[in-house]
SETIVEX-733321 format. One line per 10 residues: number of its first residue (from 1); their letters; for each residue x, y, z of C-alpha. Coordinates in pm, whole numbers, plus 50000, padded with zeros to 5 digits. Layout:
<rs>
NUM) a) X,Y,Z ~ ...
</rs>
This chain:
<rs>
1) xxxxxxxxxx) 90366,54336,66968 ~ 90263,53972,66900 ~ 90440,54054,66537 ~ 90784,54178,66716 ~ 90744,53855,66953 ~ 90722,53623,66619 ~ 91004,53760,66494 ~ 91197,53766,66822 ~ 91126,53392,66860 ~ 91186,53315,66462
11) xxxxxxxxxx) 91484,53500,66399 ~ 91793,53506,66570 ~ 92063,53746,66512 ~ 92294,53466,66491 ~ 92101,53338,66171 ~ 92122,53753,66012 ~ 92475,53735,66098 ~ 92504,53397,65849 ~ 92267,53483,65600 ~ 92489,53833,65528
21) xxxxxxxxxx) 92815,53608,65619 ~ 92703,53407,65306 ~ 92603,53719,65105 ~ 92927,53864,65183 ~ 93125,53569,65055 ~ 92968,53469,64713 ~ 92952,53837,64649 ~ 93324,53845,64727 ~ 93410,53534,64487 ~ 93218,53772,64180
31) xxxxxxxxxx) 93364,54089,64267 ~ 93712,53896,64263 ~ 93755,53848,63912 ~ 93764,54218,63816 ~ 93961,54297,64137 ~ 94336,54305,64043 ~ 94597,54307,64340 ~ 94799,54400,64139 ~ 94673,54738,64074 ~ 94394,54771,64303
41) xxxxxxxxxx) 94276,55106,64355 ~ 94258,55124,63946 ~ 94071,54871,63921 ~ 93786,54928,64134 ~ 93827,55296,63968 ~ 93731,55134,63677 ~ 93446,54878,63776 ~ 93312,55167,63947 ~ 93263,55417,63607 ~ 93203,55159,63353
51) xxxxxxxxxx) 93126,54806,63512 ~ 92801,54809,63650 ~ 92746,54507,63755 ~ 93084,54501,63913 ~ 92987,54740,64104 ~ 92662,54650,64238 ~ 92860,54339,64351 ~ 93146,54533,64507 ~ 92872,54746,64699 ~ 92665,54418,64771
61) xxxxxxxxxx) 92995,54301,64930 ~ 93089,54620,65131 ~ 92687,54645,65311 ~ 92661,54254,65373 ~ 92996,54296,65547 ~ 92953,54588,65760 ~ 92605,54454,65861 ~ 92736,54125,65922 ~ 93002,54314,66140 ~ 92689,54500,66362
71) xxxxxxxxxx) 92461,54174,66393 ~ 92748,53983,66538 ~ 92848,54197,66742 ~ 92451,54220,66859 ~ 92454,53886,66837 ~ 92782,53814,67107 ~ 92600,54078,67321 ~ 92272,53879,67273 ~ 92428,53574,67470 ~ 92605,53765,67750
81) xxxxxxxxxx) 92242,53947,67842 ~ 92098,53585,67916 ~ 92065,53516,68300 ~ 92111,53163,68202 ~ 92553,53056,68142 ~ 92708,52980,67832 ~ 92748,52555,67850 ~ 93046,52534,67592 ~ 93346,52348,67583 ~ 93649,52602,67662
91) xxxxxxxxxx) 93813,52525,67340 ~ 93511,52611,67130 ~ 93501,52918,67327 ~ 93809,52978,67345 ~ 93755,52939,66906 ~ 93501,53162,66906 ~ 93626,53456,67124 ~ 93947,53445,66896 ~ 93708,53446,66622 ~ 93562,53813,66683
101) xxxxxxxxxx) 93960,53941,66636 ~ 93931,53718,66311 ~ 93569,53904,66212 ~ 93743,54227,66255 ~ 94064,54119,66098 ~ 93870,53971,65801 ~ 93704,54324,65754 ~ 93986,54540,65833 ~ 94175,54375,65510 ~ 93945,54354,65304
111) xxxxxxxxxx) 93934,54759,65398 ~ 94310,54731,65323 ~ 94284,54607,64966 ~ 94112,54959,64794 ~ 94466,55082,64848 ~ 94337,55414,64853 ~ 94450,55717,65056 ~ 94196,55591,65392 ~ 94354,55202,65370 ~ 94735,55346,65282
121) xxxxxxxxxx) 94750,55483,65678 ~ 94556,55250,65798 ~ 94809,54987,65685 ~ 95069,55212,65823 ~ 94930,55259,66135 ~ 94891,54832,66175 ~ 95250,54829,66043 ~ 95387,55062,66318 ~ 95138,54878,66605 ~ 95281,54484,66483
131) xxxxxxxxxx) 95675,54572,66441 ~ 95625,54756,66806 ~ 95513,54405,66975 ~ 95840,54277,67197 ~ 96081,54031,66961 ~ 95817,53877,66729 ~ 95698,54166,66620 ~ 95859,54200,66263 ~ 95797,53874,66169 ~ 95425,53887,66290
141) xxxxxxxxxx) 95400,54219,66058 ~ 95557,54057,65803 ~ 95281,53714,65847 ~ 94974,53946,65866 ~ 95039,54243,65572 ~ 95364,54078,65376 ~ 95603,54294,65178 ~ 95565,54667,65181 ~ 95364,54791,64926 ~ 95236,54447,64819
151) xxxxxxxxxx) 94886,54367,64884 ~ 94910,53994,64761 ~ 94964,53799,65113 ~ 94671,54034,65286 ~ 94445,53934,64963 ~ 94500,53620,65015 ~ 94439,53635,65421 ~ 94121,53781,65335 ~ 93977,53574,65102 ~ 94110,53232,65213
161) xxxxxxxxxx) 94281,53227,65618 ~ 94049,53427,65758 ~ 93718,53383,65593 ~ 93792,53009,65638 ~ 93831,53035,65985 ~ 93554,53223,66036 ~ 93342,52964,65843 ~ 93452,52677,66084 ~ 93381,52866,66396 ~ 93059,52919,66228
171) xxxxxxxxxx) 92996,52560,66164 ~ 93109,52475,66475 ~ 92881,52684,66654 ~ 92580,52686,66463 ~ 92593,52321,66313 ~ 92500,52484,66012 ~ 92615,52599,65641 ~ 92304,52748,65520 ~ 92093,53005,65695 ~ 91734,53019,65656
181) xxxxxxxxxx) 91565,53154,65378 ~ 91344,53382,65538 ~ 91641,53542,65754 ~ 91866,53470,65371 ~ 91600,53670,65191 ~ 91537,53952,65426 ~ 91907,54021,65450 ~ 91976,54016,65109 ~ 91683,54248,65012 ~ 91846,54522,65274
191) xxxxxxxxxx) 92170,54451,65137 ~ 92049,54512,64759 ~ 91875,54763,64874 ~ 92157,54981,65032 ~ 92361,54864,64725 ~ 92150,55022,64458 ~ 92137,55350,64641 ~ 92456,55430,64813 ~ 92808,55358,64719 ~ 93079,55144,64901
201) xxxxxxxxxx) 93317,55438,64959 ~ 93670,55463,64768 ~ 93907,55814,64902 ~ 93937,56007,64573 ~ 94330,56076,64698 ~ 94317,56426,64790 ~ 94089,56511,65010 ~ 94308,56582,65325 ~ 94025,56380,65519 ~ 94161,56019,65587
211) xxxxxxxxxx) 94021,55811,65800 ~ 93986,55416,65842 ~ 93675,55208,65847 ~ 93396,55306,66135 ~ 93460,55027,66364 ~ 93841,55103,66352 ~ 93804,55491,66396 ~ 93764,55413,66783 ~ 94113,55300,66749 ~ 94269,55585,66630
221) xxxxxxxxxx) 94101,55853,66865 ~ 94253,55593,67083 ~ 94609,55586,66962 ~ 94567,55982,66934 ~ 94523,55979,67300 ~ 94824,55716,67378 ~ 95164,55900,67449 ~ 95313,55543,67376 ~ 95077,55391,67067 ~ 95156,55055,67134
231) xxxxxxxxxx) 95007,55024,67461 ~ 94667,55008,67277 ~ 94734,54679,67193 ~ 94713,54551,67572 ~ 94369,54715,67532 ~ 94285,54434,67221 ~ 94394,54162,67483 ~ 94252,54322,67779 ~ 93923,54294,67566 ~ 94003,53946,67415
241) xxxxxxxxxx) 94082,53768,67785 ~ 93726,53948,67874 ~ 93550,53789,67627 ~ 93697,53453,67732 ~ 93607,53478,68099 ~ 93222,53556,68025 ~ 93190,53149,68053 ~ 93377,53078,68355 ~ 93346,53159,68742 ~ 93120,53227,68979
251) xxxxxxxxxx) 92812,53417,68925 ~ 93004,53763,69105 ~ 93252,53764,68840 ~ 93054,53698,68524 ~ 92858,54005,68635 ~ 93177,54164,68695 ~ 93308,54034,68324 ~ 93033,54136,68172 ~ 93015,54445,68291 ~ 93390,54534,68223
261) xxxxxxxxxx) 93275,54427,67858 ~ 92961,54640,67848 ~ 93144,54974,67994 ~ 93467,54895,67730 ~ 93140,54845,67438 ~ 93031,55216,67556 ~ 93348,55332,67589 ~ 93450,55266,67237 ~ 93102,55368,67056 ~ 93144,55735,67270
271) xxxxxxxxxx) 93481,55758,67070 ~ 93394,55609,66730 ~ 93138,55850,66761 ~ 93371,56143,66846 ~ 93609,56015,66525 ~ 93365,55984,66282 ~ 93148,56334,66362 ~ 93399,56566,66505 ~ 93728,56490,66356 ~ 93886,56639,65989
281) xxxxxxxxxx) 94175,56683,65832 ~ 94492,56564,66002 ~ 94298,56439,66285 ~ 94223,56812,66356 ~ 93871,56877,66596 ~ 93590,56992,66376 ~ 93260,57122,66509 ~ 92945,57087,66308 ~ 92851,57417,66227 ~ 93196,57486,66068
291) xxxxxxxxxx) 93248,57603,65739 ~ 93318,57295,65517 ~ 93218,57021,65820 ~ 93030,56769,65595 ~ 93337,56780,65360 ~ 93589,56717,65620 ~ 93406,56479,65809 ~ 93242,56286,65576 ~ 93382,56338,65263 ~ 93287,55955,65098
301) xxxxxxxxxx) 92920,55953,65142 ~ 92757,55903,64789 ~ 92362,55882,64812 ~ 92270,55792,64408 ~ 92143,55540,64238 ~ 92362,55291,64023 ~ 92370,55352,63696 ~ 92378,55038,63518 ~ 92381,55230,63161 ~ 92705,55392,63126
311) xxxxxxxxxx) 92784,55581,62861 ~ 93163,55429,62753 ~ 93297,55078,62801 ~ 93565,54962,63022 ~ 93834,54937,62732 ~ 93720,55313,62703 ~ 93768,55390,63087 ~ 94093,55126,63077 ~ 94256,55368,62770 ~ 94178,55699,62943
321) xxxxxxxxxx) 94525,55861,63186 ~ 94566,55751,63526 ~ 94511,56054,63791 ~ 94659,55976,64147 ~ 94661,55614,64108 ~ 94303,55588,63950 ~ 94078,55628,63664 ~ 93846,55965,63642 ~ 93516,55929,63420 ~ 93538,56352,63387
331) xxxxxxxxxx) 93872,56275,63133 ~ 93657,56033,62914 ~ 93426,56323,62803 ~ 93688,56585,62842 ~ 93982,56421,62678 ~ 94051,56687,62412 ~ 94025,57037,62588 ~ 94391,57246,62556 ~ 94522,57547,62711 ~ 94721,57401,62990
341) xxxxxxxxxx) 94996,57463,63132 ~ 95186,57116,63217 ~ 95163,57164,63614 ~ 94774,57216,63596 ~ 94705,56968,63237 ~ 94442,56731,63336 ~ 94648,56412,63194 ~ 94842,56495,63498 ~ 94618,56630,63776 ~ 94276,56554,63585
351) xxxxxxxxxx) 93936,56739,63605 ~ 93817,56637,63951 ~ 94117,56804,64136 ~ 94014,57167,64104 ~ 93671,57185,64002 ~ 93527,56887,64205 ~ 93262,56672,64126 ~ 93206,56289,64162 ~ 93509,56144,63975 ~ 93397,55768,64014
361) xxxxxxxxxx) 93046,55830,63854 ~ 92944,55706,63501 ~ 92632,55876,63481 ~ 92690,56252,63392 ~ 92431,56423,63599 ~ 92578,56211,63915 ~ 92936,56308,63775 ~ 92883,56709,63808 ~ 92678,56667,64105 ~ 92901,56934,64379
371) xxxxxxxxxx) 93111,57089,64092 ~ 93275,57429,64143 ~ 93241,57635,63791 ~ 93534,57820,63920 ~ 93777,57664,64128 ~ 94018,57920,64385 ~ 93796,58130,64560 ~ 93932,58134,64920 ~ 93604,58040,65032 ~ 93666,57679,64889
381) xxxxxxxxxx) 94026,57666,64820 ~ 94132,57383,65059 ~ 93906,57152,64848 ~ 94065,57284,64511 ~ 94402,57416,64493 ~ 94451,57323,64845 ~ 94382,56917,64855 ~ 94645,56708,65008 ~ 94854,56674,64638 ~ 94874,56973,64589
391) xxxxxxxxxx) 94871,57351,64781 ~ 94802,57280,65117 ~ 95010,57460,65287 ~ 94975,57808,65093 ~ 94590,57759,65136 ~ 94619,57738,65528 ~ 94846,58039,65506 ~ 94689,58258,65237 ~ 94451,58367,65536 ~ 94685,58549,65672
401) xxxxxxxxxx) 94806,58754,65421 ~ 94694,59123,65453 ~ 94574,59088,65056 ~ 94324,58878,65255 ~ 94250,59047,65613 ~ 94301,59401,65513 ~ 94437,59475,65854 ~ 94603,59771,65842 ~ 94334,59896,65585 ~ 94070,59866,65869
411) xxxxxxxxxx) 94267,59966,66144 ~ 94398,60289,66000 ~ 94033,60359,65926 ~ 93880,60309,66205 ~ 94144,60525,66390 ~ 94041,60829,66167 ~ 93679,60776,66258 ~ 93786,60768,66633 ~ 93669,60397,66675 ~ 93959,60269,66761
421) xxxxxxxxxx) 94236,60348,67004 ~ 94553,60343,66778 ~ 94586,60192,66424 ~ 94814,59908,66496 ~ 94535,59657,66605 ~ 94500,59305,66394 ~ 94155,59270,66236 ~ 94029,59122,65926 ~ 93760,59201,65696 ~ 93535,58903,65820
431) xxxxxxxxxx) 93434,59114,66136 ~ 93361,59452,65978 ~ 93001,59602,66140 ~ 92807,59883,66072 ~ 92992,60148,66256 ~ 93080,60452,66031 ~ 93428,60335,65937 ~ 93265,59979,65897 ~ 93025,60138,65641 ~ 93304,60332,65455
441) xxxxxxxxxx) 93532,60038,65438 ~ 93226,59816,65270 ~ 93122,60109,64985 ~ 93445,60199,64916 ~ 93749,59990,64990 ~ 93674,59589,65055 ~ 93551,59493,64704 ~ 93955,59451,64675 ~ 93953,59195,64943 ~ 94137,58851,64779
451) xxxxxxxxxx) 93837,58660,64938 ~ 93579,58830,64767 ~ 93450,58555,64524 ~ 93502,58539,64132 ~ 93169,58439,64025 ~ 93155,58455,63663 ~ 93409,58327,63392 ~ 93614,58519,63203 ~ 93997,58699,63168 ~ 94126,58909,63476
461) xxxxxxxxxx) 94053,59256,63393 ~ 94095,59613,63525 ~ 93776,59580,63704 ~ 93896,59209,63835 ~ 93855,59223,64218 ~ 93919,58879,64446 ~ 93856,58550,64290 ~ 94116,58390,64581 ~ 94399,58173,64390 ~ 94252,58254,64052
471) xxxxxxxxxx) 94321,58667,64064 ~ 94697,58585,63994 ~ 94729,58240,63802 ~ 94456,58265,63555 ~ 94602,58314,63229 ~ 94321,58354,62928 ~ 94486,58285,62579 ~ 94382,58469,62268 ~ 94175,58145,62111 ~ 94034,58089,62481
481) xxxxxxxxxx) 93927,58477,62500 ~ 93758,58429,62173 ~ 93582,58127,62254 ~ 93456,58277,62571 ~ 93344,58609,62371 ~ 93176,58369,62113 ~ 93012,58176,62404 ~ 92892,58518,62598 ~ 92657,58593,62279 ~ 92542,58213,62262
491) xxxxxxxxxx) 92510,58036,62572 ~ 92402,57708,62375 ~ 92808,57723,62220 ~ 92978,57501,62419 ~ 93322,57476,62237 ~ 93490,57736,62445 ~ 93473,57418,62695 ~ 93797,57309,62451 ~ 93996,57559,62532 ~ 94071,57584,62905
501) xxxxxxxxxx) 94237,57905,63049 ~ 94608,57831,63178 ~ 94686,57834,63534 ~ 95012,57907,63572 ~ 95347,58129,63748 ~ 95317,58407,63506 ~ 95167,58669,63719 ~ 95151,59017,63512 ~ 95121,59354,63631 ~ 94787,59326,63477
511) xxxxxxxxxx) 94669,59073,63758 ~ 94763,59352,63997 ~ 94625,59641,63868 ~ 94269,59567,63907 ~ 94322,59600,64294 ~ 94629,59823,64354 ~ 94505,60097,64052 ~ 94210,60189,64374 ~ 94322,60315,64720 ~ 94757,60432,64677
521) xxxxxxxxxx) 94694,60390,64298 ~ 95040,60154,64372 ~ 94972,59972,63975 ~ 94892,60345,63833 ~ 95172,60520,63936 ~ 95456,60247,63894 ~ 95376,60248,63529 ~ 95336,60638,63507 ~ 94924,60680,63467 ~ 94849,60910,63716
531) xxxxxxxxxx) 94478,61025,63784 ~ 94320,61334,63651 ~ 93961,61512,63722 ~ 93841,61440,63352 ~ 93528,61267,63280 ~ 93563,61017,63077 ~ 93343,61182,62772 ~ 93597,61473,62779 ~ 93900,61250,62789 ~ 94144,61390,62496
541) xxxxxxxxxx) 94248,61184,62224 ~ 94582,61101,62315 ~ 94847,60835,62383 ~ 94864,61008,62661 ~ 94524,60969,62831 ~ 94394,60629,62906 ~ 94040,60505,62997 ~ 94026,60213,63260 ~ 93735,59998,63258 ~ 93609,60191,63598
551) xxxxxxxxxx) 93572,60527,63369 ~ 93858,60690,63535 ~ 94102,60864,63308 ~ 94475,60894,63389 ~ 94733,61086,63257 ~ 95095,60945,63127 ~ 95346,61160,63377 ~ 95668,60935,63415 ~ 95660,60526,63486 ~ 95896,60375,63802
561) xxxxxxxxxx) 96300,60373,63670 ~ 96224,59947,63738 ~ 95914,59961,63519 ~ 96067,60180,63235 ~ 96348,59871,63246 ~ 96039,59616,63199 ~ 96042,59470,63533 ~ 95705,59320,63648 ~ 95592,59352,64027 ~ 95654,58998,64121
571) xxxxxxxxxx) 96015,59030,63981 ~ 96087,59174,64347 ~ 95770,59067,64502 ~ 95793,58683,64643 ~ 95511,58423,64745 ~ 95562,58500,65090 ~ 95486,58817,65116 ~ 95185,58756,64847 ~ 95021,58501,65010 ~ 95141,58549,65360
581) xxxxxxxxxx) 95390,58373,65558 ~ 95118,58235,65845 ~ 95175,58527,66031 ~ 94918,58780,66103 ~ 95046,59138,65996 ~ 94903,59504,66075 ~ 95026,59712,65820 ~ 95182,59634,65470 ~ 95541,59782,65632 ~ 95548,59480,65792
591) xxxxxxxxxx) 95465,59213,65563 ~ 95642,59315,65269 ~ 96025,59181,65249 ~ 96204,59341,64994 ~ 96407,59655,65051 ~ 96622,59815,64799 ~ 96941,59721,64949 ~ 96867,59349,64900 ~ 96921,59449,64532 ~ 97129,59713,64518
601) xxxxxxxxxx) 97415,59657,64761 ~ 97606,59849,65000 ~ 97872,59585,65112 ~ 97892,59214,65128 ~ 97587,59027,65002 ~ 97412,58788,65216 ~ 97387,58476,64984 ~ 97193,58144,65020 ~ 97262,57833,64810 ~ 97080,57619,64642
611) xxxxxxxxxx) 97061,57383,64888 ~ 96961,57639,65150 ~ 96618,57722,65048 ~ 96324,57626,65165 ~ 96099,57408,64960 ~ 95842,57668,64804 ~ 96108,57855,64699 ~ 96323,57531,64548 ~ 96034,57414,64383 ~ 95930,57783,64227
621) xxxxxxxxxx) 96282,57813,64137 ~ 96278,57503,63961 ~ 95980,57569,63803 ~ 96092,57937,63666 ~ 96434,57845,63584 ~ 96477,57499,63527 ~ 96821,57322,63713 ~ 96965,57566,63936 ~ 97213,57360,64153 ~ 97518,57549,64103
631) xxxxxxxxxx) 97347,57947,64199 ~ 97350,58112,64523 ~ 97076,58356,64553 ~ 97049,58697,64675 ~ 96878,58732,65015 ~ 96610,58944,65191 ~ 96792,59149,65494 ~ 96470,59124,65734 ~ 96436,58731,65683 ~ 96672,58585,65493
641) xxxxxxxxxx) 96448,58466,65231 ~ 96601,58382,64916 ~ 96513,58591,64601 ~ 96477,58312,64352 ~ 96508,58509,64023 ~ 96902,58685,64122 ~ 97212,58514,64101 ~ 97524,58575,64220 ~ 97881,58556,64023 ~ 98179,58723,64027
651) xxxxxxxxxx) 98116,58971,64235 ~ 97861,59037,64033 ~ 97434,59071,64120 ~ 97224,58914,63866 ~ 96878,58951,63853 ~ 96613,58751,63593 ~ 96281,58872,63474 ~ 96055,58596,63617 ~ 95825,58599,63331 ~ 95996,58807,63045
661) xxxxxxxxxx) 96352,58615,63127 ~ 96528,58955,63065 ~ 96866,58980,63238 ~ 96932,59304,63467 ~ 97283,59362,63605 ~ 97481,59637,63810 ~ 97699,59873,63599 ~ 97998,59863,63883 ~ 98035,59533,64137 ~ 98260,59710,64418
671) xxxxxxxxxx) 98065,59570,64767 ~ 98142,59967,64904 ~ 97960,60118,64615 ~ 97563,60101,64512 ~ 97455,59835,64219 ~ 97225,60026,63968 ~ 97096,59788,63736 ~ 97048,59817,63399 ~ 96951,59529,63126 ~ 97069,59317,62902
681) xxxxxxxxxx) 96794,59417,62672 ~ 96768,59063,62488 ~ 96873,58708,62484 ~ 97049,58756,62152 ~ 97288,59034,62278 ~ 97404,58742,62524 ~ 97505,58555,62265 ~ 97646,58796,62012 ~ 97865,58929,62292 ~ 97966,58575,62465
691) xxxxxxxxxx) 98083,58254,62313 ~ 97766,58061,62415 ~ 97482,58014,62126 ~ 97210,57794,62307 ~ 97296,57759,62690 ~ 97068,57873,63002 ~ 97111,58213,63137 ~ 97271,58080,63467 ~ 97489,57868,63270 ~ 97616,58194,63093
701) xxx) 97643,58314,63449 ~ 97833,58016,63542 ~ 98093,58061,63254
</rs>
């Protein structure tokens, strides 16, 4: 006790607050030469993988800061607890109380000047709060943040107008310009100390997770609350007049100041509290004990030493592509690997994107700390293929898809076992129990489940069952098969690391078979292999007998009219009813879209434009087909969706192999009368048989 009473009498918190002021500072003037405003968030990409020192400084800067931020704040509430009154001048005072807005202006840009995802809204949620403020408001946005998307007048504000201000209402106040250098030492050692060991926090740009700095995530529960957002900012001067009045009055209203003060102090911790632990993506509520919490909530938390020995130099780091505004140390070791397709080539979307990781570390251990080996799996998909640059919305809606719930699988069963009243109810494979039909359903028919996990690498095969996002778009090349055979004997060859499978829209019929060849044999039958009673040891040696992976033998009967005309399932199939539409379905009846009028029509045609369709669809389209301005597009009858690959001309249906690019077409065109298609067996009888030589399908189709 006489220790704590030594240092209660020897320090103040005033003199903490301007030993970590002055950390804070000369850190800031170091950390300013590598900083440039003019690209921001790459530089301090860079500092942080291959400047060490740089980055100690920057970290040294961030913790002297934010505890400069908490002692002054303990500090101001230090005075007000005194029995005894505050004997200064009202314009001092009035200085100082100004001078906590200034603290917390001071820190809020210097927040701003990452530029990263986090400071991007925060800076539009400022903008929005200063142009709402009756006639000055513009021009007072203008003053405080400058031109949009220039960070050069709130650099400056931060380094120069506010810190100096804050320095003379220091001075003034304190009489001082040095601290002392037992409160100067003991600061800086916690500083260091939090600097060597945890990292100043910089959004990596996709996480969907964005929130501003602690003491401003009050705010925004606040303006989340707030029908009208700018009225928050009568709660800044309600809180600013407050801190004025402490002073002045009788001894009733001091306590009654102070007390408005100390309730508004609680107030705001209680929802800082509530922002920070229980709110994720999109401001959504997020309880601790669900799936994915730490990520959402606190997704910028990096406990690990510096590493002041990287292993390539910033010219290295400065050379390497810049992913989402920043630098990734992953593509500096990984700079050579093929196999991609151009959507999904790390030069574009880089490493850290799908497969995770720490993109901002230099030391490689610390780099592949949290890294998914295989990237998709529904059980993680909204931190790979789902981040906020990529698939969200598919992610949120994949769910829902009966590839994913099973609904009418389980319901239909558990009618048969007599567990359930009729088989229309909506149920999903997560709450399957032990009942008979519960038991059945896990031997026999959920391995087929899309969230059923892919856990080792390797080419979709006809024993391939879930893997989320991955059981459709991964795509193994020949020379990446190889590689991975060659690495499967050696698991010390590394060089099938070099050649990454593709990721990409072409979705065979052997993605599906692994799944739909079990349960109404759907894959088996629409390319003619129908199942016979012969063990696989007896299976005769013919073309006509074929041995899946599973042992089963099937017999060659007759394929599906569309398969024997090479059409592949997704050529009717669309993403919607794939990966669900966000509703929740009980049988496949109702989910699926396509009908076989939609193709082969009985009157009029319902038709949708280009300009019509909904953005997944454009952007697929796109993707597939390249420009297709000028088409109008067949349409589903029960939703109007648009089928991407047909086209409509002349009276004429068109429909496009997504993947082989094969042409089909109907034989007659009357609107009373059925379109049969047939094909257009190859590109080259187009152009023996038309005038064209080198144009685009649809610009055939277009004369």
């Amino acid at each position: 006790m006489k220790v704590l009473r030594k240092i209660r009498i020897d320090t103040t918190y005033g003199q903490l607050s301007l030993a970590l002021f002055t950390i804070c500072v000369v850190s800031g003037i170091f950390l300013a030469i590598p900083y440039n405003v003019e690209k921001p968030y790459e530089s301090i990409s860079i500092l942080m993988i291959a400047n060490p020192a740089a980055s100690l400084f920057r970290n040294l800067h961030y913790w002297s800061a934010q505890l400069f931020l908490i002692f002054i704040m303990v500090h101001i509430y230090d005075h007000f607890s005194k029995k005894e009154g505050i004997r200064l001048k009202k314009g001092l005072w009035a200085r100082l109380s100004l001078g906590v807005l200034i603290i917390f202006l001071a820190m809020l840009t210097g927040f701003l000047l990452k530029a990263d995802a986090d400071s991007l809204q925060a800076r539009r949620i400022l903008e929005s709060l200063v142009s709402g403020i009756p006639f000055a408001g513009n021009l007072l946005g203008y003053s405080l943040l400058g031109k949009a998307g220039s960070l050069q007048l709130v650099y400056v504000h931060h380094i120069a107008t506010f810190t100096i201000f804050i320095a003379i209402i220091i001075f003034e106040h304190t009489r001082k310009i040095w601290p002392k250098w037992g409160e100067f030492v003991s600061a800086t050692l916690v500083a260091a100390l939090l600097s060597l060991f945890i990292t100043a926090p910089l959004h990596d740009n996709l996480n969907p997770t964005v929130k501003g700095p602690w003491y401003f995530i009050g705010f925004q529960e606040v303006l989340h609350w707030l029908t009208r957002p700018e009225y928050s900012l009568l709660i800044i001067l309600l809180l600013m007049v407050l801190i004025f009045l402490v002073p002045f009055g009788n001894k009733r209203n001091v306590f009654l100041t102070k007390r408005s003060l100390l309730i508004l102090t609680i107030a705001y911790f209680m929802l800082t509290f509530t922002g920070l632990f229980f709110r994720g993506a999109n401001w959504q509520w997020t309880w601790p004990w669900e799936k994915g919490y730490v990520h959402e909530v606190l997704p910028q938390i990096r406990v690990a030493p510096l590493n002041f020995h990287p292993g390539f130099s910033p010219e290295q780091v400065a050379a390497s592509p810049l992913i989402n505004g920043h630098k990734e140390s992953c593509l500096i070791c990984h700079d050579d690997v093929k196999g991609f397709t151009l959507s999904h080539n790390p030069q574009t979307i880089g490493c850290f994107s799908c497969h995770g990781g720490h993109p901002f570390e230099a030391d490689k251990n610390q780099a592949h700390k949290g890294m998914v080996l295989i990237p998709g799996n529904l059980a993680g998909a909204t931190r790979s293929c789902g981040t906020a640059k990529c698939h969200p919305d598919i992610t949120k809606r994949i769910n829902t898809s009966l590839m994913s719930t099973l609904s009418g699988m389980i319901s239909v069963d558990r009618f048969v076992f007599n567990e359930q009243d009729n088989p229309d109810a909506l149920t999903t494979v997560h709450h399957l129990g032990s009942s008979a039909a519960g038991e059945h359903l896990k031997n026999l028919c959920v391995r087929c489940h899309l969230g059923n996990p892919k856990t080792e690498t390797g080419p979709i095969t006809d024993e391939s069952r879930g893997g989320g996002c991955v059981a459709c778009h991964l795509n193994y090349s020949d020379i990446a098969i190889a590689n991975w055979f060659e690495h499967q004997s050696n698991r010390f060859d590394t060089s099938y690391l070099n050649y990454h499978p593709a990721l990409s829209l072409q979705v065979s019929n052997n993605h599906c078979f692994g799944c739909h060849s079990r349960s109404g044999r759907i894959s088996t039958n629409y390319e003619g292999w129908h199942e016979t009673l012969i063990p696989a040891d007896s299976m005769p040696d013919d073309k006509n007998y074929r041995l899946i992976e599973d042992t089963r033998v099937f017999k060659y009967i007759r394929d599906d009219v569309h398969h024997h005309l090479g059409m592949s399932c997704i050529d009717c199939h669309n993403s919607y009813e794939l990966m669900g539409d966000g509703t929740l379905y009980a049988h496949e009846e109702d989910q699926v879209e396509i009908q076989c009028r939609d193709c082969h029509l009985t009157g009029k045609p319902r038709l949708l434009k280009q300009q019509q369709l909904d953005n997944e669809s454009a952007v697929i389209a796109s993707l597939r087909f390249g420009n297709t301005t000028d088409r109008q597009f067949l349409a589903t009858g029960k939703k109007n969706r648009p089928l991407i690959n047909t086209y409509y001309y002349n009276d004429t249906a068109f429909m496009i192999g997504k993947d082989s690019k094969k042409i089909y077409t109907p034989t007659w065109t009357s609107h009373n009368q059925t379109g049969i298609f047939c094909i257009f067996e190859t590109w080259n009888y187009l152009q023996q048989h038309t005038r064209i030589k080198s144009m685009a399908p649809w610009a055939v189709l277009t004369g």
